[in-house]
C-alpha positions as CSV (number, residue, x, y, z in Angstrom):
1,X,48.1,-75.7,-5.9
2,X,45.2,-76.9,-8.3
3,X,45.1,-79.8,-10.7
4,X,46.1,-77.9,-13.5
5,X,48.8,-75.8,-11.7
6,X,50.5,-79.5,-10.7
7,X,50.8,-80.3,-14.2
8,X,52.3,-77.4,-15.5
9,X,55.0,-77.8,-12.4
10,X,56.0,-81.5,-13.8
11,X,56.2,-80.4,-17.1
12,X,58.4,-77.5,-16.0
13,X,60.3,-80.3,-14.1
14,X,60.8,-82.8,-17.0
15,X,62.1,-80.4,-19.7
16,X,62.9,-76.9,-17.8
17,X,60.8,-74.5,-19.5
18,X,62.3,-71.5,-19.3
19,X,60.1,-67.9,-18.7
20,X,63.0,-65.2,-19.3
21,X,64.0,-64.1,-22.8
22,X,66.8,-65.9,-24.7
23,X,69.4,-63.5,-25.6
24,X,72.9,-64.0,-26.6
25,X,72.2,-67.2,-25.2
26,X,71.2,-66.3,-21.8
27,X,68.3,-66.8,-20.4
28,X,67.1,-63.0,-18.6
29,X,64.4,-61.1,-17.7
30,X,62.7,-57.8,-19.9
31,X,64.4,-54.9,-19.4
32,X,61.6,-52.9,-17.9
33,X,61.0,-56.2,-15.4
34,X,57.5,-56.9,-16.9
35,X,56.1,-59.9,-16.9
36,X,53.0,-61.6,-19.5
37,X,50.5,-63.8,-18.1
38,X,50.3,-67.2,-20.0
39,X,46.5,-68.2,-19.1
40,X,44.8,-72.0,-20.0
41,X,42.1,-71.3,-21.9
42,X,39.6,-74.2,-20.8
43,X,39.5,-72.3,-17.4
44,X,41.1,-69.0,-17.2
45,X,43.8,-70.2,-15.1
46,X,47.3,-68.5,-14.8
47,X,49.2,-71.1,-15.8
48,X,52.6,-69.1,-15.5
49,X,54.3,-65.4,-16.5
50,X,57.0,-65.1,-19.0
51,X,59.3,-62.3,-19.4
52,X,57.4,-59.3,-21.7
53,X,60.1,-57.5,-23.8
54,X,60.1,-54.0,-25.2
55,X,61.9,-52.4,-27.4
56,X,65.3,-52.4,-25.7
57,X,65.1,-56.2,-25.9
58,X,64.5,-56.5,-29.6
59,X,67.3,-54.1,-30.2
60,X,69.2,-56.4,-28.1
61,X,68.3,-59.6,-29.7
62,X,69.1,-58.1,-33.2
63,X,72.9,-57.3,-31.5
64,X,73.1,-61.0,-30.5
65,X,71.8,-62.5,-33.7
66,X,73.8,-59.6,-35.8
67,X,77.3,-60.6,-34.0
68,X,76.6,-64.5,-33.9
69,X,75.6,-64.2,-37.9
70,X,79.6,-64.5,-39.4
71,X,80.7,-67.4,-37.3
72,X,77.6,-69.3,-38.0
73,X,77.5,-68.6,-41.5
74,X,80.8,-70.3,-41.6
75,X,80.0,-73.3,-39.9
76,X,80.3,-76.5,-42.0
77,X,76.5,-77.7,-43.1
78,X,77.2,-80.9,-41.2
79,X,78.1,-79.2,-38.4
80,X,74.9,-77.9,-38.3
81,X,72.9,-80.9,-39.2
82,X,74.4,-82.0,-36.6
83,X,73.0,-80.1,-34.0
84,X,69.6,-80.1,-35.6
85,X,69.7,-83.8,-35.5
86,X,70.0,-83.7,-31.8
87,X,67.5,-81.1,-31.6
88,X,65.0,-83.4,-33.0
89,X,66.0,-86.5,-31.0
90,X,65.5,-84.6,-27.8
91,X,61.8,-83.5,-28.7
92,X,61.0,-86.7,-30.1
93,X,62.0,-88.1,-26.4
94,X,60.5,-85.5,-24.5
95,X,57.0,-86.0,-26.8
96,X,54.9,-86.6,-24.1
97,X,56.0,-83.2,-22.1
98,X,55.6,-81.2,-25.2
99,X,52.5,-82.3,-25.8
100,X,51.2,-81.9,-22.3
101,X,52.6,-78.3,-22.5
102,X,50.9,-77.3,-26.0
103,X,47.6,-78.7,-24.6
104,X,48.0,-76.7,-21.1
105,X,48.3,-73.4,-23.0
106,X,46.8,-74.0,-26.2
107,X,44.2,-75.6,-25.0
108,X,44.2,-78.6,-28.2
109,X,43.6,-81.8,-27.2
110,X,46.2,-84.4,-25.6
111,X,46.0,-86.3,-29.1
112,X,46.3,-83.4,-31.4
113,X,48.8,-82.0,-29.0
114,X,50.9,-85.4,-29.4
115,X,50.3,-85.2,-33.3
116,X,52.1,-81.5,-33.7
117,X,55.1,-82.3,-31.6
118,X,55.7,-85.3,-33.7
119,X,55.6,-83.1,-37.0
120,X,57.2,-80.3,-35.4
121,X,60.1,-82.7,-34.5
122,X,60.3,-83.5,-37.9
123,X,61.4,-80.1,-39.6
124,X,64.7,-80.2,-37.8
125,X,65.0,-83.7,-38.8
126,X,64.1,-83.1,-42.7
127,X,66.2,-79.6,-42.7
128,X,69.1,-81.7,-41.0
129,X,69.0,-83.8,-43.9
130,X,68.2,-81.1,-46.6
131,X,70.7,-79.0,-45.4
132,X,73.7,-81.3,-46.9
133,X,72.1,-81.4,-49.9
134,X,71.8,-78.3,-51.2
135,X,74.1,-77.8,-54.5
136,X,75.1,-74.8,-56.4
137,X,75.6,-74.6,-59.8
138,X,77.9,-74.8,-62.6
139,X,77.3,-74.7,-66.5
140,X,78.6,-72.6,-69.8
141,X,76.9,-69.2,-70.7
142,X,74.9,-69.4,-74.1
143,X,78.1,-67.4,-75.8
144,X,80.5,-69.3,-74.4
145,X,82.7,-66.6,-73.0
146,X,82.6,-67.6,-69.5
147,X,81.3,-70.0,-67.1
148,X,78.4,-69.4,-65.0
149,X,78.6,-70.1,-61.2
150,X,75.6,-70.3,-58.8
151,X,76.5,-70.6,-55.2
152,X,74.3,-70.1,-52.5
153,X,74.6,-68.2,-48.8
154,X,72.5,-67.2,-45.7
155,X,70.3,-64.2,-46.1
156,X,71.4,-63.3,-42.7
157,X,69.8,-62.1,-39.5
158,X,65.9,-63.3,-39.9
159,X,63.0,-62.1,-37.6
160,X,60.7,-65.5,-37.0
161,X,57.1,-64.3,-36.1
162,X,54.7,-67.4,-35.1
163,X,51.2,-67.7,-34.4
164,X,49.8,-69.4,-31.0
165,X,47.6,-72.0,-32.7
166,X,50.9,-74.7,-33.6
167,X,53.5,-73.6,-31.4
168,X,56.0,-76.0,-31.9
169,X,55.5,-76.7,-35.3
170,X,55.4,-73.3,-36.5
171,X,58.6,-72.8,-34.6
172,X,60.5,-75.5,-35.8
173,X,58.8,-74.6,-39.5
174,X,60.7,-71.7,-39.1
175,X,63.6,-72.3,-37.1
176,X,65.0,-75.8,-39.2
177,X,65.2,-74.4,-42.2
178,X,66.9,-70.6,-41.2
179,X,69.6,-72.6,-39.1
180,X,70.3,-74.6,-41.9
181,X,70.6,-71.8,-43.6
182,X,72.9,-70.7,-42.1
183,X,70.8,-67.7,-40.7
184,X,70.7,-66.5,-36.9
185,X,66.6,-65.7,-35.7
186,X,65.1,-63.8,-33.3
187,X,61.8,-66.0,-32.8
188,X,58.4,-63.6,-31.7
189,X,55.8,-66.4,-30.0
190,X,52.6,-65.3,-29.8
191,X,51.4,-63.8,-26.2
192,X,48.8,-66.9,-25.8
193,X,51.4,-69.6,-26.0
194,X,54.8,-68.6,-25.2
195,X,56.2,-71.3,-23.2
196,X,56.0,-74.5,-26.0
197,X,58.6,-71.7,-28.0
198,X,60.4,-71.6,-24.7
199,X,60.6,-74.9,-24.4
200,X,62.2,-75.9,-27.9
201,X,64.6,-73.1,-27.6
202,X,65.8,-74.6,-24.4
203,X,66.5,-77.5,-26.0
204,X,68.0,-75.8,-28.6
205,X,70.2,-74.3,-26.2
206,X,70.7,-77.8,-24.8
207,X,72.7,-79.3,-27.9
208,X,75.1,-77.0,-28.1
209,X,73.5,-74.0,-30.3
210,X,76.4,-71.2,-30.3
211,X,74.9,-68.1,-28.1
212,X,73.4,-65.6,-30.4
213,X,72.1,-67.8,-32.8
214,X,68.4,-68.6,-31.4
215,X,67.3,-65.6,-29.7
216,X,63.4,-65.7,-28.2
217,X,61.3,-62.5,-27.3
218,X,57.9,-63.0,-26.0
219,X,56.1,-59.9,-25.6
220,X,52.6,-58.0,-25.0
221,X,53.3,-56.0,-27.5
222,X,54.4,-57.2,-30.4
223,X,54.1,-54.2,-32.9
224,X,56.7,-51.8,-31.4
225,X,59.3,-55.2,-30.8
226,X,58.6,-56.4,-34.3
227,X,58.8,-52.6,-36.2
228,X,62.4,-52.4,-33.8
229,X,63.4,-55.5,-35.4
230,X,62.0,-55.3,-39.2
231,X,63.7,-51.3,-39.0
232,X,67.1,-52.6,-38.2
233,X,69.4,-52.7,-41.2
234,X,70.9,-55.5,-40.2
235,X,67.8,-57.5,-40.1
236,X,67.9,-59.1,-43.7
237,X,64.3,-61.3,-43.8
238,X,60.8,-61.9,-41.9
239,X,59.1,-64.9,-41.6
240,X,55.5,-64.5,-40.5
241,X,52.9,-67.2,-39.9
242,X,49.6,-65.5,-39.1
243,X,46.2,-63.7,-40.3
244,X,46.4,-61.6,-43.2
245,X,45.8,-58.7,-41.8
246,X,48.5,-58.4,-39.8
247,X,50.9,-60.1,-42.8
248,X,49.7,-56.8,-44.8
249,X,51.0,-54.7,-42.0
250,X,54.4,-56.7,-41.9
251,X,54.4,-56.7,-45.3
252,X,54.3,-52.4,-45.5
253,X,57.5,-52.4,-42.9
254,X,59.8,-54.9,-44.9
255,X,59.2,-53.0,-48.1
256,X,60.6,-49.9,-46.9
257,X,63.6,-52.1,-45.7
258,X,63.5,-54.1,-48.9
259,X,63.5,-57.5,-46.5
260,X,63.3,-60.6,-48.2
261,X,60.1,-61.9,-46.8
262,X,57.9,-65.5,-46.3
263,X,54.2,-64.5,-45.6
264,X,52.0,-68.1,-44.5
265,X,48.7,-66.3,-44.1
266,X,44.7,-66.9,-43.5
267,X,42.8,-69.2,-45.1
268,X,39.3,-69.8,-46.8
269,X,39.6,-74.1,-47.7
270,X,36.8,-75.4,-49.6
271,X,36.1,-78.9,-49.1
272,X,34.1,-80.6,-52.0
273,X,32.3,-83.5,-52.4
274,X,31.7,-84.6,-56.0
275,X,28.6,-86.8,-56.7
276,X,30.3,-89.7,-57.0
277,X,32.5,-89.6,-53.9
278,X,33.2,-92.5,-51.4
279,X,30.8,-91.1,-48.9
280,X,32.6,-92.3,-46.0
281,X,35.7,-91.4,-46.7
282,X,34.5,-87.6,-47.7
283,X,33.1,-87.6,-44.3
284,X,36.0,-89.6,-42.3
285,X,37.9,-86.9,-44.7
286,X,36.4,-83.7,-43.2
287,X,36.6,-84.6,-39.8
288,X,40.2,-84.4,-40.3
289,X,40.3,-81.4,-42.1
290,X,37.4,-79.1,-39.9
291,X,38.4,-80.7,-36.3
292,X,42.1,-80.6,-36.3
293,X,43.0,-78.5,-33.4
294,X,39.2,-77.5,-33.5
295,X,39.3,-75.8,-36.4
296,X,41.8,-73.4,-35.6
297,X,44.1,-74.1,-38.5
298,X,44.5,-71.8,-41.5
299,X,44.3,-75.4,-43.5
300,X,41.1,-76.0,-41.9
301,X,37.8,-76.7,-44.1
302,X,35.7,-73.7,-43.9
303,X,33.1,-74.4,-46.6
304,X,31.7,-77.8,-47.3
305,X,30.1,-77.7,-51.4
306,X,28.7,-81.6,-51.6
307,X,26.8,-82.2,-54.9
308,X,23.1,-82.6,-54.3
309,X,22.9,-86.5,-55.1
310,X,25.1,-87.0,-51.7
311,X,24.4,-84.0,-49.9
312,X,21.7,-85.6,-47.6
313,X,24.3,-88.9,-46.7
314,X,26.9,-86.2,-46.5
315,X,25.1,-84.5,-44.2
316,X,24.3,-87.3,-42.1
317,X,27.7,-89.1,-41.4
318,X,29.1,-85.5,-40.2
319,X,26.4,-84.9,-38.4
320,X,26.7,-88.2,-36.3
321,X,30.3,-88.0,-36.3
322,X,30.5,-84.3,-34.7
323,X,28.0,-85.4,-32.4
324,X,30.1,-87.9,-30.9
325,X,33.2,-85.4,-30.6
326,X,33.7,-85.1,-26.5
327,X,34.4,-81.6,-25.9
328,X,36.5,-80.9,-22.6
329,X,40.0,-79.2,-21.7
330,X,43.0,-80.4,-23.5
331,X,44.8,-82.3,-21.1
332,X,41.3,-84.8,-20.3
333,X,42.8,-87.6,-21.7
334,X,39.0,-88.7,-23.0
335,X,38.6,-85.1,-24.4
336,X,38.5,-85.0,-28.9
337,X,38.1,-81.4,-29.1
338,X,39.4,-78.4,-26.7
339,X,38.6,-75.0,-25.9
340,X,38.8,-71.9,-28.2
341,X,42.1,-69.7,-27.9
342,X,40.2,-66.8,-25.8
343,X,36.7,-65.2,-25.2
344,X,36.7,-63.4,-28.8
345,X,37.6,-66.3,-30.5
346,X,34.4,-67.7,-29.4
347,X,32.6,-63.9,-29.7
348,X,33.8,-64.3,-33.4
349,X,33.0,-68.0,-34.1
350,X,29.2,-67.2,-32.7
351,X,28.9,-64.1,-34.6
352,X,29.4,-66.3,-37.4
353,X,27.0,-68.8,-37.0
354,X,24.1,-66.8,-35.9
355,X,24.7,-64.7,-39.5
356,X,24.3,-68.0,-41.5
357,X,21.3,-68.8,-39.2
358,X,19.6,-65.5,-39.6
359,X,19.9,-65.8,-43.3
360,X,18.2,-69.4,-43.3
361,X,20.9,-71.8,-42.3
362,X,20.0,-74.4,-40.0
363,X,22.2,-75.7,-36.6
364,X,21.8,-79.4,-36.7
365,X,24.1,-80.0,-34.1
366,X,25.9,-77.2,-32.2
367,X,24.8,-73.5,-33.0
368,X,25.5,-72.2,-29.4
369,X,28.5,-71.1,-27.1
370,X,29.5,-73.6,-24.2
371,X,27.9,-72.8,-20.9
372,X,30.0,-72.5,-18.0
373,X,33.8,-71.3,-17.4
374,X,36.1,-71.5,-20.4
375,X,36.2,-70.6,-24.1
376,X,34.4,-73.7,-25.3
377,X,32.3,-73.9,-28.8
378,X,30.7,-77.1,-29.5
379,X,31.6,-79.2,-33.1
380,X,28.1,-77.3,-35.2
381,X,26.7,-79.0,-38.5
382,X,25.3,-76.1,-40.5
383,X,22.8,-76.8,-43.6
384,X,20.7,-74.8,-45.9
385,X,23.8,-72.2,-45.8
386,X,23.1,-69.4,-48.0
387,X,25.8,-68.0,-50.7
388,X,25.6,-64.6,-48.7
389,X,26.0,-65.8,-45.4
390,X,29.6,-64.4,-44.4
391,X,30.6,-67.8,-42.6
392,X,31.1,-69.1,-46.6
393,X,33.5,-65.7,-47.1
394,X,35.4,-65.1,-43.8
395,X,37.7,-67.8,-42.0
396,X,35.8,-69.3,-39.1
397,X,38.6,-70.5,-36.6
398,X,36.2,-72.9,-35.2
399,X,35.0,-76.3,-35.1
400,X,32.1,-75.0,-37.5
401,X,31.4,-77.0,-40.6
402,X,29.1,-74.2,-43.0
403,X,27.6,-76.9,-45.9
404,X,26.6,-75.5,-49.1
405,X,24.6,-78.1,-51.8
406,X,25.2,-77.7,-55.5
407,X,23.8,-79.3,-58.3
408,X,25.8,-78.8,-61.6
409,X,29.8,-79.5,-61.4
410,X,30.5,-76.8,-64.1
411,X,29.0,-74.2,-62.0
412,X,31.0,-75.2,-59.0
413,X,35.0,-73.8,-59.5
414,X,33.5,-69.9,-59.7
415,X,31.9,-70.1,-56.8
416,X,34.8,-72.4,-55.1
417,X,37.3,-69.6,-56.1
418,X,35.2,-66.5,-55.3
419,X,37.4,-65.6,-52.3
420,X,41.0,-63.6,-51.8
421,X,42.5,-66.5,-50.3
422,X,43.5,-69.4,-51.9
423,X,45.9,-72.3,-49.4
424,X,44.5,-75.4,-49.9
425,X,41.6,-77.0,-50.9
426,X,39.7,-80.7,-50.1
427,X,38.1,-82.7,-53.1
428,X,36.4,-86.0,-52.8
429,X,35.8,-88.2,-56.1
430,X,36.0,-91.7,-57.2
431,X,37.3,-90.8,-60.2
432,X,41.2,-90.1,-60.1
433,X,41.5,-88.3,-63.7
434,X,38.4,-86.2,-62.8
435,X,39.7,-85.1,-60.0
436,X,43.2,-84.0,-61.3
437,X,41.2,-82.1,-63.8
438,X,39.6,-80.1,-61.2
439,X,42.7,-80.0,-58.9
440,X,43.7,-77.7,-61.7
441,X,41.0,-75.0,-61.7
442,X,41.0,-74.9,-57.7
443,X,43.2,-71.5,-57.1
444,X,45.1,-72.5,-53.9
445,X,48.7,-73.7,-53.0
446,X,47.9,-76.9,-52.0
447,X,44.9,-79.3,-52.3
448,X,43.8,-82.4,-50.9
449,X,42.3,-85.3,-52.9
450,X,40.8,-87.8,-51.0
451,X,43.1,-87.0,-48.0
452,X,42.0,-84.5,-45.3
453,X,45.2,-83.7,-44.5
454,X,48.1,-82.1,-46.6
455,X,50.7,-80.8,-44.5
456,X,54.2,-82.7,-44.7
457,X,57.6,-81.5,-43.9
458,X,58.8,-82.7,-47.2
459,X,55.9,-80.6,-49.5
460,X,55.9,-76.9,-50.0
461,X,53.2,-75.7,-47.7
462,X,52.1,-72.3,-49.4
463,X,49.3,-70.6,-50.8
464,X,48.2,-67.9,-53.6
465,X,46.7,-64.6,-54.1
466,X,46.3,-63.1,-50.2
467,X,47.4,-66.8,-48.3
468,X,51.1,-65.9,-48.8
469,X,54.4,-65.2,-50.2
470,X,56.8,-68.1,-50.6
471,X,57.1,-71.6,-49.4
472,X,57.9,-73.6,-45.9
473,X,59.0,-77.4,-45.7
474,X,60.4,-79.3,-48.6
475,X,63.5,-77.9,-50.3
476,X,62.0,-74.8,-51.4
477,X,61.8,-73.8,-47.3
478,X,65.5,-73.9,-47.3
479,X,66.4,-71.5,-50.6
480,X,63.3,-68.7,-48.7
481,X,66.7,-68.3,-46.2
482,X,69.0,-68.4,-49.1
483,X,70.3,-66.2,-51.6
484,X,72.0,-66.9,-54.9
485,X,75.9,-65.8,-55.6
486,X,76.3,-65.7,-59.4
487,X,79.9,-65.7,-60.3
488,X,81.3,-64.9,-63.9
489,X,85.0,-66.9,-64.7
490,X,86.7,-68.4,-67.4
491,X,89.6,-70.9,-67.6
């Protein structure tokens, strides 16, 4: 047994990761007995198999979730904080095995690992709370012939579909606020990192969730399970967190079932650094944004525009800091920044980079795949990026920071906004009101102003144009599984 094989077996000893599919709230394998290798990415290893549905088992897993919907629609919302309280006590005690487990197959660092359980665990704790809060409505109609009221209830069975780059978090994104709800799920992990869904479904299972209610496919093939799932007419809304391309896809299915649907899709972030910016912070700033989970986060900063007067001290604090990121496999306690999620991850990330540099951008640290076994890119420090270069319109996935200079502030929001995307956006400035301003003319969901990070359970986390339908965390996560009840009375 290697190294790497011993870990995985105490992790699977301290929380009982489960590889079948949960179904009616037993654990079983795929109908056709096919199994998925899960593989760690800094070395190639097979870390485990998991069950690999078909479409027999997303049929079944709508049957579950369909016949568990009435009962747990009428469960009391305390009843159901209830459980999701415990939910998140149980991963906040079991941190340490999570994270080991997101860094085995994910591949993230120990630290980054240990930071997304934490803000995983904390959906189920907000939507425990939020959940015996919500309120309807009551008020008098303009005429006053009647009274007018609002009451809310579960949009019913809801297909989960979650990417492999958080996979807790974007679980428990998705999960907290459906159960809530008062929604039953069938949750899709991606093939890369199936067992950290496993894992919190099996705790889920642990508190007491009623059979039927959390139901988990993993899969190889996740279009004919999904479209089995999304065709059903008892399936009532998707939730997909993933590129865009595939959210158009999803997107094409739920219309012709008129689902109700939540689309958290790519991004294209701009970070900017006005002239007169705290140039340490910018840079202490975008080391959060470009090297969480190595830049594989659709909230990563994917083009840096720093105004000429601090370009060149920009420049040079990012360049020293990416430097002295250690690169190594996620579980290396002294690792900073982990592999890529597969081979064309890294094929993409280069093809990138040697664009911009072919066009005149320069590599001054970085530039070149790892040598050696696994998918490794080193932290790169591009300059002298042209507008053209397709790194500055394509999201890069990668611990690549493309940096663009710019000399007149009123020139900078059309090129900033010259992209179909539009999550979140960075912006650096000393001067509060100024920023604001410009906060205003960014076109994204979200943006960050002198903070490199913006994601919070308690904010809707959302973007515009192609980034997304709808909203996750905050209260406005909640009413995406919700649908309003007007009723007309008098008295």
């Amino acid at each position: 047994m290697t190294a790497m094989d011993a870990a995985l077996s105490s992790v699977v000893d301290a929380i009982e990761v489960p590889t079948d599919l949960l179904v009616a709230g037993s654990w079983r394998p795929a109908a056709g007995g096919r199994r998925l290798e899960v593989r760690d990415p800094a070395s190639g290893t097979v870390l485990a198999t998991v069950a690999d549905a078909d479409s027999s088992d997303a049929a079944a897993a709508i049957d579950a979730a369909a016949a568990a919907a009435p009962v747990w629609a009428a469960t009391s919302p305390r009843h159901r904080s209830d459980l999701l309280m415990r939910a998140f006590e149980l991963m906040r005690g079991r941190s340490e095995e999570l994270a080991l487990l997101i860094s085995l197959e994910n591949g993230k660092s120990l630290a980054d690992a240990r930071s997304e359980v934490a803000y995983a665990a904390e959906f189920f704790r907000w939507y425990a709370e939020e959940g015996v809060r919500l309120r309807g409505q009551l008020g008098m109609s303009p005429s006053g012939a009647n009274r007018l009221m609002v009451s809310y209830h579960p949009v019913g069975v809801s297909v989960l579909i979650t990417p492999w780059n958080f996979p807790a978090a974007m679980a428990t994104r998705k999960i907290g606020p459906a159960l809530a709800a008062g929604c039953t799920v069938v949750l899709k992990p991606a093939a890369e990192t199936p067992l950290t869904a496993l894992a919190v479904a099996a705790i889920l299972t642990e508190v007491g969730l009623p059979p039927g209610v959390v139901n988990v496919l993993t899969t190889s093939e996740p279009g004919p399970v999904v479209e089995t799932m999304l065709t059903d007419r008892r399936t009532r809304m998707v939730s997909f967190t993933g590129s865009t391309e595939v959210g158009r896809l999803l997107l094409r299915t739920a219309a012709d079932n008129v689902l109700k649907s939540a689309m958290e899709l790519g991004g294209n972030a701009p970070f900017v650094v006005l002239a007169d910016a705290d140039v340490d912070a910018a840079v202490e700033g975008a080391m959060v944004a470009k090297m969480r989970n190595g830049g594989q986060a659709c909230t990563a900063a994917n083009r840096f525009f720093v105004h000429t007067d601090v370009h060149d001290a920009f420049v040079d604090g990012l360049t020293a800091s990416m430097s002295a990121v250690t690169v190594g496999p996620g579980p290396d306690e002294t690792s900073q920044c982990g592999p890529l999620i597969n081979a064309e991850a890294v094929e993409k990330v280069d093809r990138l980079v040697r664009d911009a540099i072919e066009r005149g951008a320069r590599a001054l640290v970085g530039g070149r795949p790892g040598e050696g076994p696994g998918c490794f890119y080193p932290p790169t420090v591009l300059v002298d990026v042209p507008l053209d270069a397709r790194i500055l319109h394509e999201e890069v996935f990668g611990p690549v920071a493309p940096v663009f200079r710019f000399d007149r502030e009123e020139d900078l929001l059309p090129v900033v906004n010259d992209t179909d995307l539009g999550l979140v956006s960075y912006l650096y400035t000393r001067d509060l009101a100024r920023g604001l301003r410009l906060a205003e003319g960014l076109e994204s969901g979200m943006v960050g102003l002198n903070r490199g990070l913006v994601s919070d359970p308690a904010a809707p986390f959302g973007g515009t144009k192609q980034s997304g339908l709808g909203r996750e965390g905050s209260t406005e996560g909640l009413l995406e599984f919700l649908e309003a009840q007007y009723v007309a009375t008098s008295w």
